[in-house]
C-alpha positions as CSV (number, residue, x, y, z in Angstrom):
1,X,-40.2,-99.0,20.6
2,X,-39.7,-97.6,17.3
3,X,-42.7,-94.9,17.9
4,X,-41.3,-93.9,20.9
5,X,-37.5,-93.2,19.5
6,X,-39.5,-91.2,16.9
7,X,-41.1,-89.2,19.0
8,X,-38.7,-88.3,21.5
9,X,-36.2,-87.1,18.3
10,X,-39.0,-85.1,17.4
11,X,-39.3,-83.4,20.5
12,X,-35.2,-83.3,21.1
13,X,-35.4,-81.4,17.4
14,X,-38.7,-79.0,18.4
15,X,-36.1,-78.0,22.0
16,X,-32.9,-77.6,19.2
17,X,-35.2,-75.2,16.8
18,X,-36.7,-73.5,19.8
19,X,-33.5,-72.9,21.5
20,X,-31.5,-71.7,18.2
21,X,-35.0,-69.2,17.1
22,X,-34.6,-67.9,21.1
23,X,-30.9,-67.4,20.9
24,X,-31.8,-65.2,17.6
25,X,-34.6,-63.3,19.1
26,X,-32.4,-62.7,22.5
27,X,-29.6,-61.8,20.3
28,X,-31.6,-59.1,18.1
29,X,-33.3,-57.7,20.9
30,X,-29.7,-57.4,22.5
31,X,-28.2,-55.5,19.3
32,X,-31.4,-53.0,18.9
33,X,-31.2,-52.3,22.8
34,X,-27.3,-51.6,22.6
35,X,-28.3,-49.2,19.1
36,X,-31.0,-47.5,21.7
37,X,-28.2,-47.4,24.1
38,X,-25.7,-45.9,21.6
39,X,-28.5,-43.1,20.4
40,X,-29.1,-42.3,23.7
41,X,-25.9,-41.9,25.0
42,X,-25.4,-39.6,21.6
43,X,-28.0,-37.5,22.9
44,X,-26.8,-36.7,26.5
45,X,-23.2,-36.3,25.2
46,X,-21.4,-39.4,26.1
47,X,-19.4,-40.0,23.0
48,X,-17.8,-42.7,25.0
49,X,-21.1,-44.8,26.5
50,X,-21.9,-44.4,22.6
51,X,-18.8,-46.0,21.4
52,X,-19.1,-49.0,24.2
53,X,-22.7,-49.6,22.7
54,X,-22.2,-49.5,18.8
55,X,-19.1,-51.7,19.8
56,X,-21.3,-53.8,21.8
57,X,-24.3,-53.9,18.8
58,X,-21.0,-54.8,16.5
59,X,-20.0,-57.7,18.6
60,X,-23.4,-59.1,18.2
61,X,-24.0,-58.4,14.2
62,X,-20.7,-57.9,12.5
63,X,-22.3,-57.4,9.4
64,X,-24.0,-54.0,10.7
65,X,-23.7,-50.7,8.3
66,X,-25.3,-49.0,10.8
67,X,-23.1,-49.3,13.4
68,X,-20.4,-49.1,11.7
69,X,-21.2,-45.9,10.8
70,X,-22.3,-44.5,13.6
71,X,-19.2,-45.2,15.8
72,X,-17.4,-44.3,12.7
73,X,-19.0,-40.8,12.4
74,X,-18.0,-40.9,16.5
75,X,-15.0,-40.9,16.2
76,X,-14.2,-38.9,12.9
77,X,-16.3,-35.9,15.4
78,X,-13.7,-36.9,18.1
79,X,-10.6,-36.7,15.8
80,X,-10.0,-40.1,15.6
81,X,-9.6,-40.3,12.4
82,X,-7.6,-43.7,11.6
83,X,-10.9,-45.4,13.7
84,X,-13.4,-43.4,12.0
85,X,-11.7,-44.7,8.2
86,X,-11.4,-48.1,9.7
87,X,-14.8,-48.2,10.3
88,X,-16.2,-46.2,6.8
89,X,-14.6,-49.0,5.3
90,X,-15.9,-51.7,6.6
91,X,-19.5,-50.0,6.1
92,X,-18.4,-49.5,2.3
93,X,-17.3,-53.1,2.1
94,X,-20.8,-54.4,3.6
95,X,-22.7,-52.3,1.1
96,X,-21.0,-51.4,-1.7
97,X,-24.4,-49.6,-3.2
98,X,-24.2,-47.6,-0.2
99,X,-23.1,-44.1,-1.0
100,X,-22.3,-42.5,2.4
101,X,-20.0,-45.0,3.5
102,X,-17.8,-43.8,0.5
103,X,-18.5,-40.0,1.0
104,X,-17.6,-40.1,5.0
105,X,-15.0,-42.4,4.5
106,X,-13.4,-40.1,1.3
107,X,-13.5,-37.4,4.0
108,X,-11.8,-38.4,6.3
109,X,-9.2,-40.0,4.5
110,X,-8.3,-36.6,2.8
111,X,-8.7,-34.9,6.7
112,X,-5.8,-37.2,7.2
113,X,-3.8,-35.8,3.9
114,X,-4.2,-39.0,2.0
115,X,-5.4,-37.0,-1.2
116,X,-4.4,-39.6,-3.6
117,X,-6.2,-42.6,-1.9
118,X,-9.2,-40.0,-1.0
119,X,-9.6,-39.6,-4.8
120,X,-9.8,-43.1,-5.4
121,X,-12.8,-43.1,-3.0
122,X,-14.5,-40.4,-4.5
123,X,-14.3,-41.3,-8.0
124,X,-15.9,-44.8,-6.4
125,X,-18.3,-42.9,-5.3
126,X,-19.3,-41.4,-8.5
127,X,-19.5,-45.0,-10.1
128,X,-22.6,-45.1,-8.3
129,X,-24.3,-41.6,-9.1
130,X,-21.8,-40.3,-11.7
131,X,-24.0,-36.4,-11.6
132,X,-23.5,-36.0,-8.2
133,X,-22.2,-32.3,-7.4
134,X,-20.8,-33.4,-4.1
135,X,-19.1,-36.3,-5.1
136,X,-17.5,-34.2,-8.6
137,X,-16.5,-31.3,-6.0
138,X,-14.3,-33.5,-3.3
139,X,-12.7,-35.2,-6.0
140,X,-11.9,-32.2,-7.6
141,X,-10.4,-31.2,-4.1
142,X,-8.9,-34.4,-3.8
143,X,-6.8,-33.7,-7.5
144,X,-6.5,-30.0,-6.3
145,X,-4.1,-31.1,-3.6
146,X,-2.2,-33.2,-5.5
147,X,-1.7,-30.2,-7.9
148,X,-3.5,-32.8,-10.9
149,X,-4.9,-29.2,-11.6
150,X,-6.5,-30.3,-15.1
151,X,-7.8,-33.4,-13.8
152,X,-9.7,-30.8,-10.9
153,X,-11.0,-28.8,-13.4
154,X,-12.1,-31.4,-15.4
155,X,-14.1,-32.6,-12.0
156,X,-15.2,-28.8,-11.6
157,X,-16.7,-28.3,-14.4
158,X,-19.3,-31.5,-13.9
159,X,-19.7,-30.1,-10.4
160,X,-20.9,-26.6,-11.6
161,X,-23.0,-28.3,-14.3
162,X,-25.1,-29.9,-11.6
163,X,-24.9,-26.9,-9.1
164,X,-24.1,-23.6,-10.4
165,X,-24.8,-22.1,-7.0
166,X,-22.0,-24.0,-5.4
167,X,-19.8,-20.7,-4.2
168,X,-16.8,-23.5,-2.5
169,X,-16.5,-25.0,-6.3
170,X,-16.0,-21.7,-7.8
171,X,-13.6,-21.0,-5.4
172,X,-11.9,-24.1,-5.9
173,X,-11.8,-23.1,-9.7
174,X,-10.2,-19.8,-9.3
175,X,-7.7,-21.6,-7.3
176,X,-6.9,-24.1,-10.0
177,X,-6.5,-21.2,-12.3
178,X,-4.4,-19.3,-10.5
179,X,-2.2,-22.3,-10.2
180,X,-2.3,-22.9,-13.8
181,X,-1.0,-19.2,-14.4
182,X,-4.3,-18.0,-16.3
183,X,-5.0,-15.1,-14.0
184,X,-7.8,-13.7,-15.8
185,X,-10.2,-16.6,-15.3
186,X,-9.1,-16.6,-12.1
187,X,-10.5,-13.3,-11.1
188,X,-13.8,-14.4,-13.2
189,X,-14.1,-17.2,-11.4
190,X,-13.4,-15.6,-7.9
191,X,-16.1,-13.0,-9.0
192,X,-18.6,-15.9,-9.4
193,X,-17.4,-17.1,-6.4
194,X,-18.8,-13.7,-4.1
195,X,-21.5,-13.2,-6.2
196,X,-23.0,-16.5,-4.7
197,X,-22.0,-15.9,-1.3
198,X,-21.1,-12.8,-1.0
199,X,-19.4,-13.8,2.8
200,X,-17.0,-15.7,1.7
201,X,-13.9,-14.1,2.6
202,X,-10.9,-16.3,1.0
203,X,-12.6,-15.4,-2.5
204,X,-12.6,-11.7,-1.4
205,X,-8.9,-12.2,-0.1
206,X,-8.0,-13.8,-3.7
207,X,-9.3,-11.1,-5.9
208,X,-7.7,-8.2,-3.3
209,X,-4.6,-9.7,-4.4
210,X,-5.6,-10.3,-7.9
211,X,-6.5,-6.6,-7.9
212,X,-3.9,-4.8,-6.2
213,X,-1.2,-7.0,-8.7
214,X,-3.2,-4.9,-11.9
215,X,-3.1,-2.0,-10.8
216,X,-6.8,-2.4,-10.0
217,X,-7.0,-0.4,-6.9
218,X,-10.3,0.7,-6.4
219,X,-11.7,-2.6,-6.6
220,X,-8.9,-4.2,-4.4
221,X,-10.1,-0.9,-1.7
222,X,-13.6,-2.6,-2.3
223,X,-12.9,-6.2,-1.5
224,X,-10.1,-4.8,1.5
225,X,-13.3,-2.7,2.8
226,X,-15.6,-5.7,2.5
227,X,-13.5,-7.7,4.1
228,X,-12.7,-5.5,7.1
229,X,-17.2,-5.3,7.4
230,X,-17.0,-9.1,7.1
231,X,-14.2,-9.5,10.0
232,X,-14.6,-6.8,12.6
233,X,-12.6,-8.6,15.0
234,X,-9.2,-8.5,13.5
235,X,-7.9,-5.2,13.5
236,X,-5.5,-6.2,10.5
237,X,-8.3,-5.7,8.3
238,X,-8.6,-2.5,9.0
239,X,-4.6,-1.7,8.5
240,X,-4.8,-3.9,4.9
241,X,-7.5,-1.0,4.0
242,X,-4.7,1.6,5.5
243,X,-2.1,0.5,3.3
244,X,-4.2,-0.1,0.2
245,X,-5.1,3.3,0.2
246,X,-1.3,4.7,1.0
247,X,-0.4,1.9,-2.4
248,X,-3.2,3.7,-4.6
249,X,-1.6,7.4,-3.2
250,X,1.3,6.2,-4.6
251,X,0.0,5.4,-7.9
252,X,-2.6,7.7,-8.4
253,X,-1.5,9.8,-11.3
254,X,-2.9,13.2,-10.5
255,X,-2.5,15.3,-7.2
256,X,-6.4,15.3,-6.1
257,X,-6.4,11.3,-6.5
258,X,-2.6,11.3,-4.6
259,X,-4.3,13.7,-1.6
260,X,-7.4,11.9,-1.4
261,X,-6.0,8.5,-1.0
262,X,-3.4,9.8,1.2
263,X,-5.7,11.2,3.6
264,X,-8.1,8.0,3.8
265,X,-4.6,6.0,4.6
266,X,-3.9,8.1,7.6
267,X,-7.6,8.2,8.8
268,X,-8.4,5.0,8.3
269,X,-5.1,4.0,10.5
270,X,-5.8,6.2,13.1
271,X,-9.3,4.9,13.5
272,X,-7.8,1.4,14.0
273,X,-5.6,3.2,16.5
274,X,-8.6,4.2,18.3
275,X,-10.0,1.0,19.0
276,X,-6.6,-0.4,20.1
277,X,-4.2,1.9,21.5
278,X,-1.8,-0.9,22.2
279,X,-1.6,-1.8,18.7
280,X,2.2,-0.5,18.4
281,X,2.1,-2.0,14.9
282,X,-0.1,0.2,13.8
283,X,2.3,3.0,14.5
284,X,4.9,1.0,11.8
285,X,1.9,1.3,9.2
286,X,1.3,4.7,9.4
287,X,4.5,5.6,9.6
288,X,5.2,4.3,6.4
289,X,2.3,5.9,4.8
290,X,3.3,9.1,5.9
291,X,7.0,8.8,4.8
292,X,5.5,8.1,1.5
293,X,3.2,10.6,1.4
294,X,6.4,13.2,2.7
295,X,8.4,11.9,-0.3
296,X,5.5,12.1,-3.2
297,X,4.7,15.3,-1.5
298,X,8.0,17.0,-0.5
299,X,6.2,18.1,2.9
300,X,8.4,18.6,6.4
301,X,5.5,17.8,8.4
302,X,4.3,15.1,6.8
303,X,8.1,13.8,7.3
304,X,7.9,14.7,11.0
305,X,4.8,13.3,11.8
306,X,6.3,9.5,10.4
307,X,9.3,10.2,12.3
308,X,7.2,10.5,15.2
309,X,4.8,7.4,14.3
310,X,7.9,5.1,13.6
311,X,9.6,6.5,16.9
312,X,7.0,4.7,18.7
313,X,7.5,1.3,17.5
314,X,11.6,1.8,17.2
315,X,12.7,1.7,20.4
316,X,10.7,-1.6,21.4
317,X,10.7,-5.1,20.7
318,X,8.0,-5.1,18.6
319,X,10.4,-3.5,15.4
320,X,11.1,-5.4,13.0
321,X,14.4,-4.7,10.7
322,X,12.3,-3.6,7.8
323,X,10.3,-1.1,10.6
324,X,13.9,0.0,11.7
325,X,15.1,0.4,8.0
326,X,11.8,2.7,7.1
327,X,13.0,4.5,10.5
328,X,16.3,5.0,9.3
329,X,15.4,6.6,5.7
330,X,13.0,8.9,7.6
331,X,15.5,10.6,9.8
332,X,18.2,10.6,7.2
333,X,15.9,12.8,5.1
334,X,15.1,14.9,8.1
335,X,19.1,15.2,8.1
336,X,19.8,13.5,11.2
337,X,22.3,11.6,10.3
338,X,24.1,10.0,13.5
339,X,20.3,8.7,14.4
340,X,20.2,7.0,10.9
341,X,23.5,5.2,11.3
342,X,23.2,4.0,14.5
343,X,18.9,2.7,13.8
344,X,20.4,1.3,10.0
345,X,22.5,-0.9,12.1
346,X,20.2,-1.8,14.4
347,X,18.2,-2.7,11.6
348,X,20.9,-5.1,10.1
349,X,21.3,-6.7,13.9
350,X,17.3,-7.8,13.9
351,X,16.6,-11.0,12.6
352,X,15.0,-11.9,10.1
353,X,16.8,-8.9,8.4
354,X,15.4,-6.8,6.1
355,X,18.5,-6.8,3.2
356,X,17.9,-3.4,2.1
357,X,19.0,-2.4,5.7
358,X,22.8,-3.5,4.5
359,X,23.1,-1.5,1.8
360,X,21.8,2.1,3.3
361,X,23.7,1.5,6.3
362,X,26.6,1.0,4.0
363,X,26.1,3.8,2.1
364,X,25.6,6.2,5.3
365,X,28.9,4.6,6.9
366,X,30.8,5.3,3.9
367,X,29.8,8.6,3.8
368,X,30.9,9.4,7.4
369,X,34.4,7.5,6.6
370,X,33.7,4.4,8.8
371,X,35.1,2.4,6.1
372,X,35.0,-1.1,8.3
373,X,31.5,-0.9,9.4
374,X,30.5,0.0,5.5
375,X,32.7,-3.1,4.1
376,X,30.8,-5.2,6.7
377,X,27.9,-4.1,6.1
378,X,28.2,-5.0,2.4
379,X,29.5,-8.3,3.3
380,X,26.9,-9.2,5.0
381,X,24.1,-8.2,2.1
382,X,26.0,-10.7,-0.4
383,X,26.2,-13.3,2.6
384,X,22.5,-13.0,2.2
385,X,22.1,-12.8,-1.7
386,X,24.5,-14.9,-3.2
387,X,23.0,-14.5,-6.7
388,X,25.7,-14.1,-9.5
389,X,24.1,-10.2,-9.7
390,X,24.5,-9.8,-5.6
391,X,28.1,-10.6,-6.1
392,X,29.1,-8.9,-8.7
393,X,27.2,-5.7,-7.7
394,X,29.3,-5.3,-4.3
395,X,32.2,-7.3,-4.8
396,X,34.3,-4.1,-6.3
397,X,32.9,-1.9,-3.8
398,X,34.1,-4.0,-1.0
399,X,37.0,-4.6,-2.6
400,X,37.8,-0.8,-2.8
401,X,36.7,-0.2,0.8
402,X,39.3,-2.8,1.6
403,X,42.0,-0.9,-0.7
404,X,41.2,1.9,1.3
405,X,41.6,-0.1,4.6
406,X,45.2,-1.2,3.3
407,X,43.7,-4.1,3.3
408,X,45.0,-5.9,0.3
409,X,44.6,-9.5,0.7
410,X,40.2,-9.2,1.7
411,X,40.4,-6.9,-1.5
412,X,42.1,-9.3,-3.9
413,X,40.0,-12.4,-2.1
414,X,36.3,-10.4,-3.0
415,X,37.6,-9.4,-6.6
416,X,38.6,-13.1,-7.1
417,X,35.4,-14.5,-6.0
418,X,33.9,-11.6,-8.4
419,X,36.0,-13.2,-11.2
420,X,34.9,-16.4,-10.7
421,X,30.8,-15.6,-11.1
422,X,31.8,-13.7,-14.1
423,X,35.0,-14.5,-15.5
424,X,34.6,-11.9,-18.6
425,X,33.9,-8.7,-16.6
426,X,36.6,-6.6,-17.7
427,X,35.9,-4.3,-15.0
428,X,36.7,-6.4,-12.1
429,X,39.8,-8.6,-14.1
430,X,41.1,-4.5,-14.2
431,X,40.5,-3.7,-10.4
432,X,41.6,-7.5,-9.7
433,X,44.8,-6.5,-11.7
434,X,45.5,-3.6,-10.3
435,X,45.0,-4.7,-6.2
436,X,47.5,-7.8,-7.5
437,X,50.2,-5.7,-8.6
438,X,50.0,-2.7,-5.4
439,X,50.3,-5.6,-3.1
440,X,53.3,-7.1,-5.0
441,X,52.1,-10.1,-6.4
442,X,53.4,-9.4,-9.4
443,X,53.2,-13.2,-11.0
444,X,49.3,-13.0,-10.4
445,X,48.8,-9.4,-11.3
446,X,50.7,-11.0,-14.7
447,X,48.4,-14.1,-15.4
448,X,44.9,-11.7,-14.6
449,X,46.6,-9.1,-16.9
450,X,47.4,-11.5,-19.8
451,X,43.7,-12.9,-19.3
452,X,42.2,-9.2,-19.9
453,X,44.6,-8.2,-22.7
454,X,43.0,-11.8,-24.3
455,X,39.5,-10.7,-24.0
456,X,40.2,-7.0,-25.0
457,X,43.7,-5.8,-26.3
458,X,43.1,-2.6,-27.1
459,X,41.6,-1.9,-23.8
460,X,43.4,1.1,-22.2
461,X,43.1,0.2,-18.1
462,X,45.0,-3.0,-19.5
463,X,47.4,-1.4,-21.8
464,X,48.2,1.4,-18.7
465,X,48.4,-1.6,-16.0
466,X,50.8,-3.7,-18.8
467,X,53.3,0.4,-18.4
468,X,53.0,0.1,-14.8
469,X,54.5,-3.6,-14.8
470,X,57.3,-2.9,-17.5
């Protein structure tokens, strides 16, 4: 009996170890078919059918890197990007000696603009390989957008120890110093930057600007030129060459210089005109460039022929108010004076205004006696820059266009409002005074003239207004 109860336990235990080493086998043929299934789909471009599988192989063997990972890198291609870190992280968290886990799951989380969290990763990362130039370069990104701009350079310069040739981290360093103010290393380090790949047109972009803000502009024509070689399809290129060339006619300091310059503006805008006719904007550009060179040059045709390249662009939809303001200037030099008024107040009418546009329209409204239109005009400029020197620069002008309106109480209300930014101004306690008194408010004209006689009494407007109130 006994032998018997053995034996049958030992062959119920055999079934038990056969079943359980089936079950495994079944089970780990099931998970490397649904990876097959997964690489395959990845190959005929079924993102999805790939995602079903990995998910499938996952289901089977939670503890798979590989699948993580590969319906993580899925969906970070797809855009998915909360998946994608969900699943970098649980392949970092089955590995933790695995680097790329960390590296795809550090990208993605600063794709999604978590920079400080993405730095955390990436520094992480470089527990495990602390030389690596890849892992020094995102982290320095990382700290770049968070503005940590010492703690990117700090990561920048490991980076370029390992690489040198890395282009991106010498870009990334002439951003840093730029941020940091030191403008001069920034140009160096932009330089570096073009040197090692000479296509890379944000470097190029950064040391135009760098240039053309010393003065430097023959090397910022350079870079502009490059750049337009580089990007052939954007016709702005071409007009950023244009108007380099009319800002270096400007400065050149002799007449040869100012006349070559000059010229290469105006051809190189109407070349870009010939490739695009429609490109009304152009029109604006070289309009400019020949008001400019009209004015350095004192030359009636070169005046007429902006007139008729900013005609162009005027009377549509397309000008802007600073277009409309350059409009204006031109045909008040040519003397045509109604035309100026009425396209300076068109200029102040189109949003977003340029604020320059106030103050000539002013001007040229106060000069053909339309004292309302001037004072509004005016009003509206300090509307628009209410700095203390805005204020105090037009409040006594409107204020005397309003005297001259009869209107007393706007004058005394803008000479107030003047006294209030700058309660010492003698100048504008005087007019404030004065506008008090002609109106008969003779207890305030009183209190302001009291006030000025304090800060000055032996100033004669005070001492004559003091007469006039005896």
């Amino acid at each position: 009996m006994r032998p018997t109860f053995l034996a049958f336990s030992a062959l119920a235990l055999t079934g038990v170890a056969v079943t359980v080493v089936y079950q495994r086998v079944a089970r780990e043929y099931d998970y490397r078919h649904l990876l097959s299934r997964a690489d395959a789909a990845l190959r005929e471009a079924h993102p999805y059918g790939a995602i079903e599988a990995y998910s499938g192989a996952i289901a089977l063997k939670p503890g798979s890197l590989l699948a993580h990972l590969r319906r993580g890198e899925i969906y970070w291609k797809r855009g998915d990007l909360g998946a994608a870190s969900r699943d970098f992280k649980a392949a970092a968290a089955l590995d933790p000696t695995a680097t790329r886990p960390l590296e795809e799951w550090g990208e993605v989380l600063y794709e999604r603009g978590r920079y400080r969290r993405a730095a955390e990763i990436f520094e992480a990362r470089l527990h495990l390989e602390p030389e690596s130039p890849g892992a020094l370069y995102r982290l320095a990104l990382a700290r770049y957008r968070l503005r940590d701009l010492d703690a990117a350079l700090g990561a920048l310069a490991g980076a370029i120890r390992q690489d040198e040739s890395n282009a991106d981290a010498h870009y990334l360093l002439g951003l840093c110093f730029l941020g940091l103010g030191r403008t001069v290393d920034a140009i160096k380090a932009f330089e570096r930057a073009v040197e090692r790949s000479p296509g890379l047109i944000a470097a190029r972009e950064e040391l135009a600007d760098l240039y053309a803000s010393a003065g430097r502009h023959n090397e910022e024509l350079d870079q502009l030129q490059l750049i337009a070689g580089l990007d052939r399809e954007h016709l702005e290129r071409q007009v950023a060459v244009g108007l380099a060339h009319g800002r270096a006619a400007l400065d050149a300091s002799d007449r040869a210089a100012q006349e070559r310059h000059a010229n290469l503006a105006i051809l190189t805008l109407a070349n870009a005109l010939d490739r695009t006719p429609g490109q009304l904007m152009i029109y604006g550009t070289l309009g400019r460039i020949w008001l400019e060179t009209a004015i350095v040059r004192n030359d009636r045709i070169d005046l007429r022929k902006a007139i008729e390249a900013l005609e162009r662009i005027a009377n549509t939809t397309l000008a802007t108010s600073d277009l409309l303001t350059l409009y204006g200037r031109a045909l008040l030099r040519d003397n045509q004076v109604d035309a100026a008024e009425r396209v300076l107040k068109q200029a102040t009418e189109r949003y977003p205004v340029e604020l320059a546009a106030f103050l000539e329209y002013a001007s040229i409204a106060e000069r053909r006696n339309h004292l309302e239109a001037a004072r509004t005009a005016l009003a509206g400029y300090v509307a628009l820059d209410t700095t203390e020197r805005g204020v105090n620069s037009y409040a006594l002008k409107i204020a005397s266009l309003s005297t001259r309106l009869g209107d007393f109480p706007t004058a005394i209300s803008w000479l107030e409002r003047a006294t209030r930014a700058a309660p010492e101004d003698l100048d504008v306690l005087a007019a404030l005074t004065d506008a008090q008194l002609v109106s008969g408010r003779r207890d305030q004209a009183r209190s302001s003239l009291n006030r000025g006689l304090q800060l000055d009494p032996q100033n004669t407007r005070f001492i004559a207004l003091a007469e006039r109130m005896r």
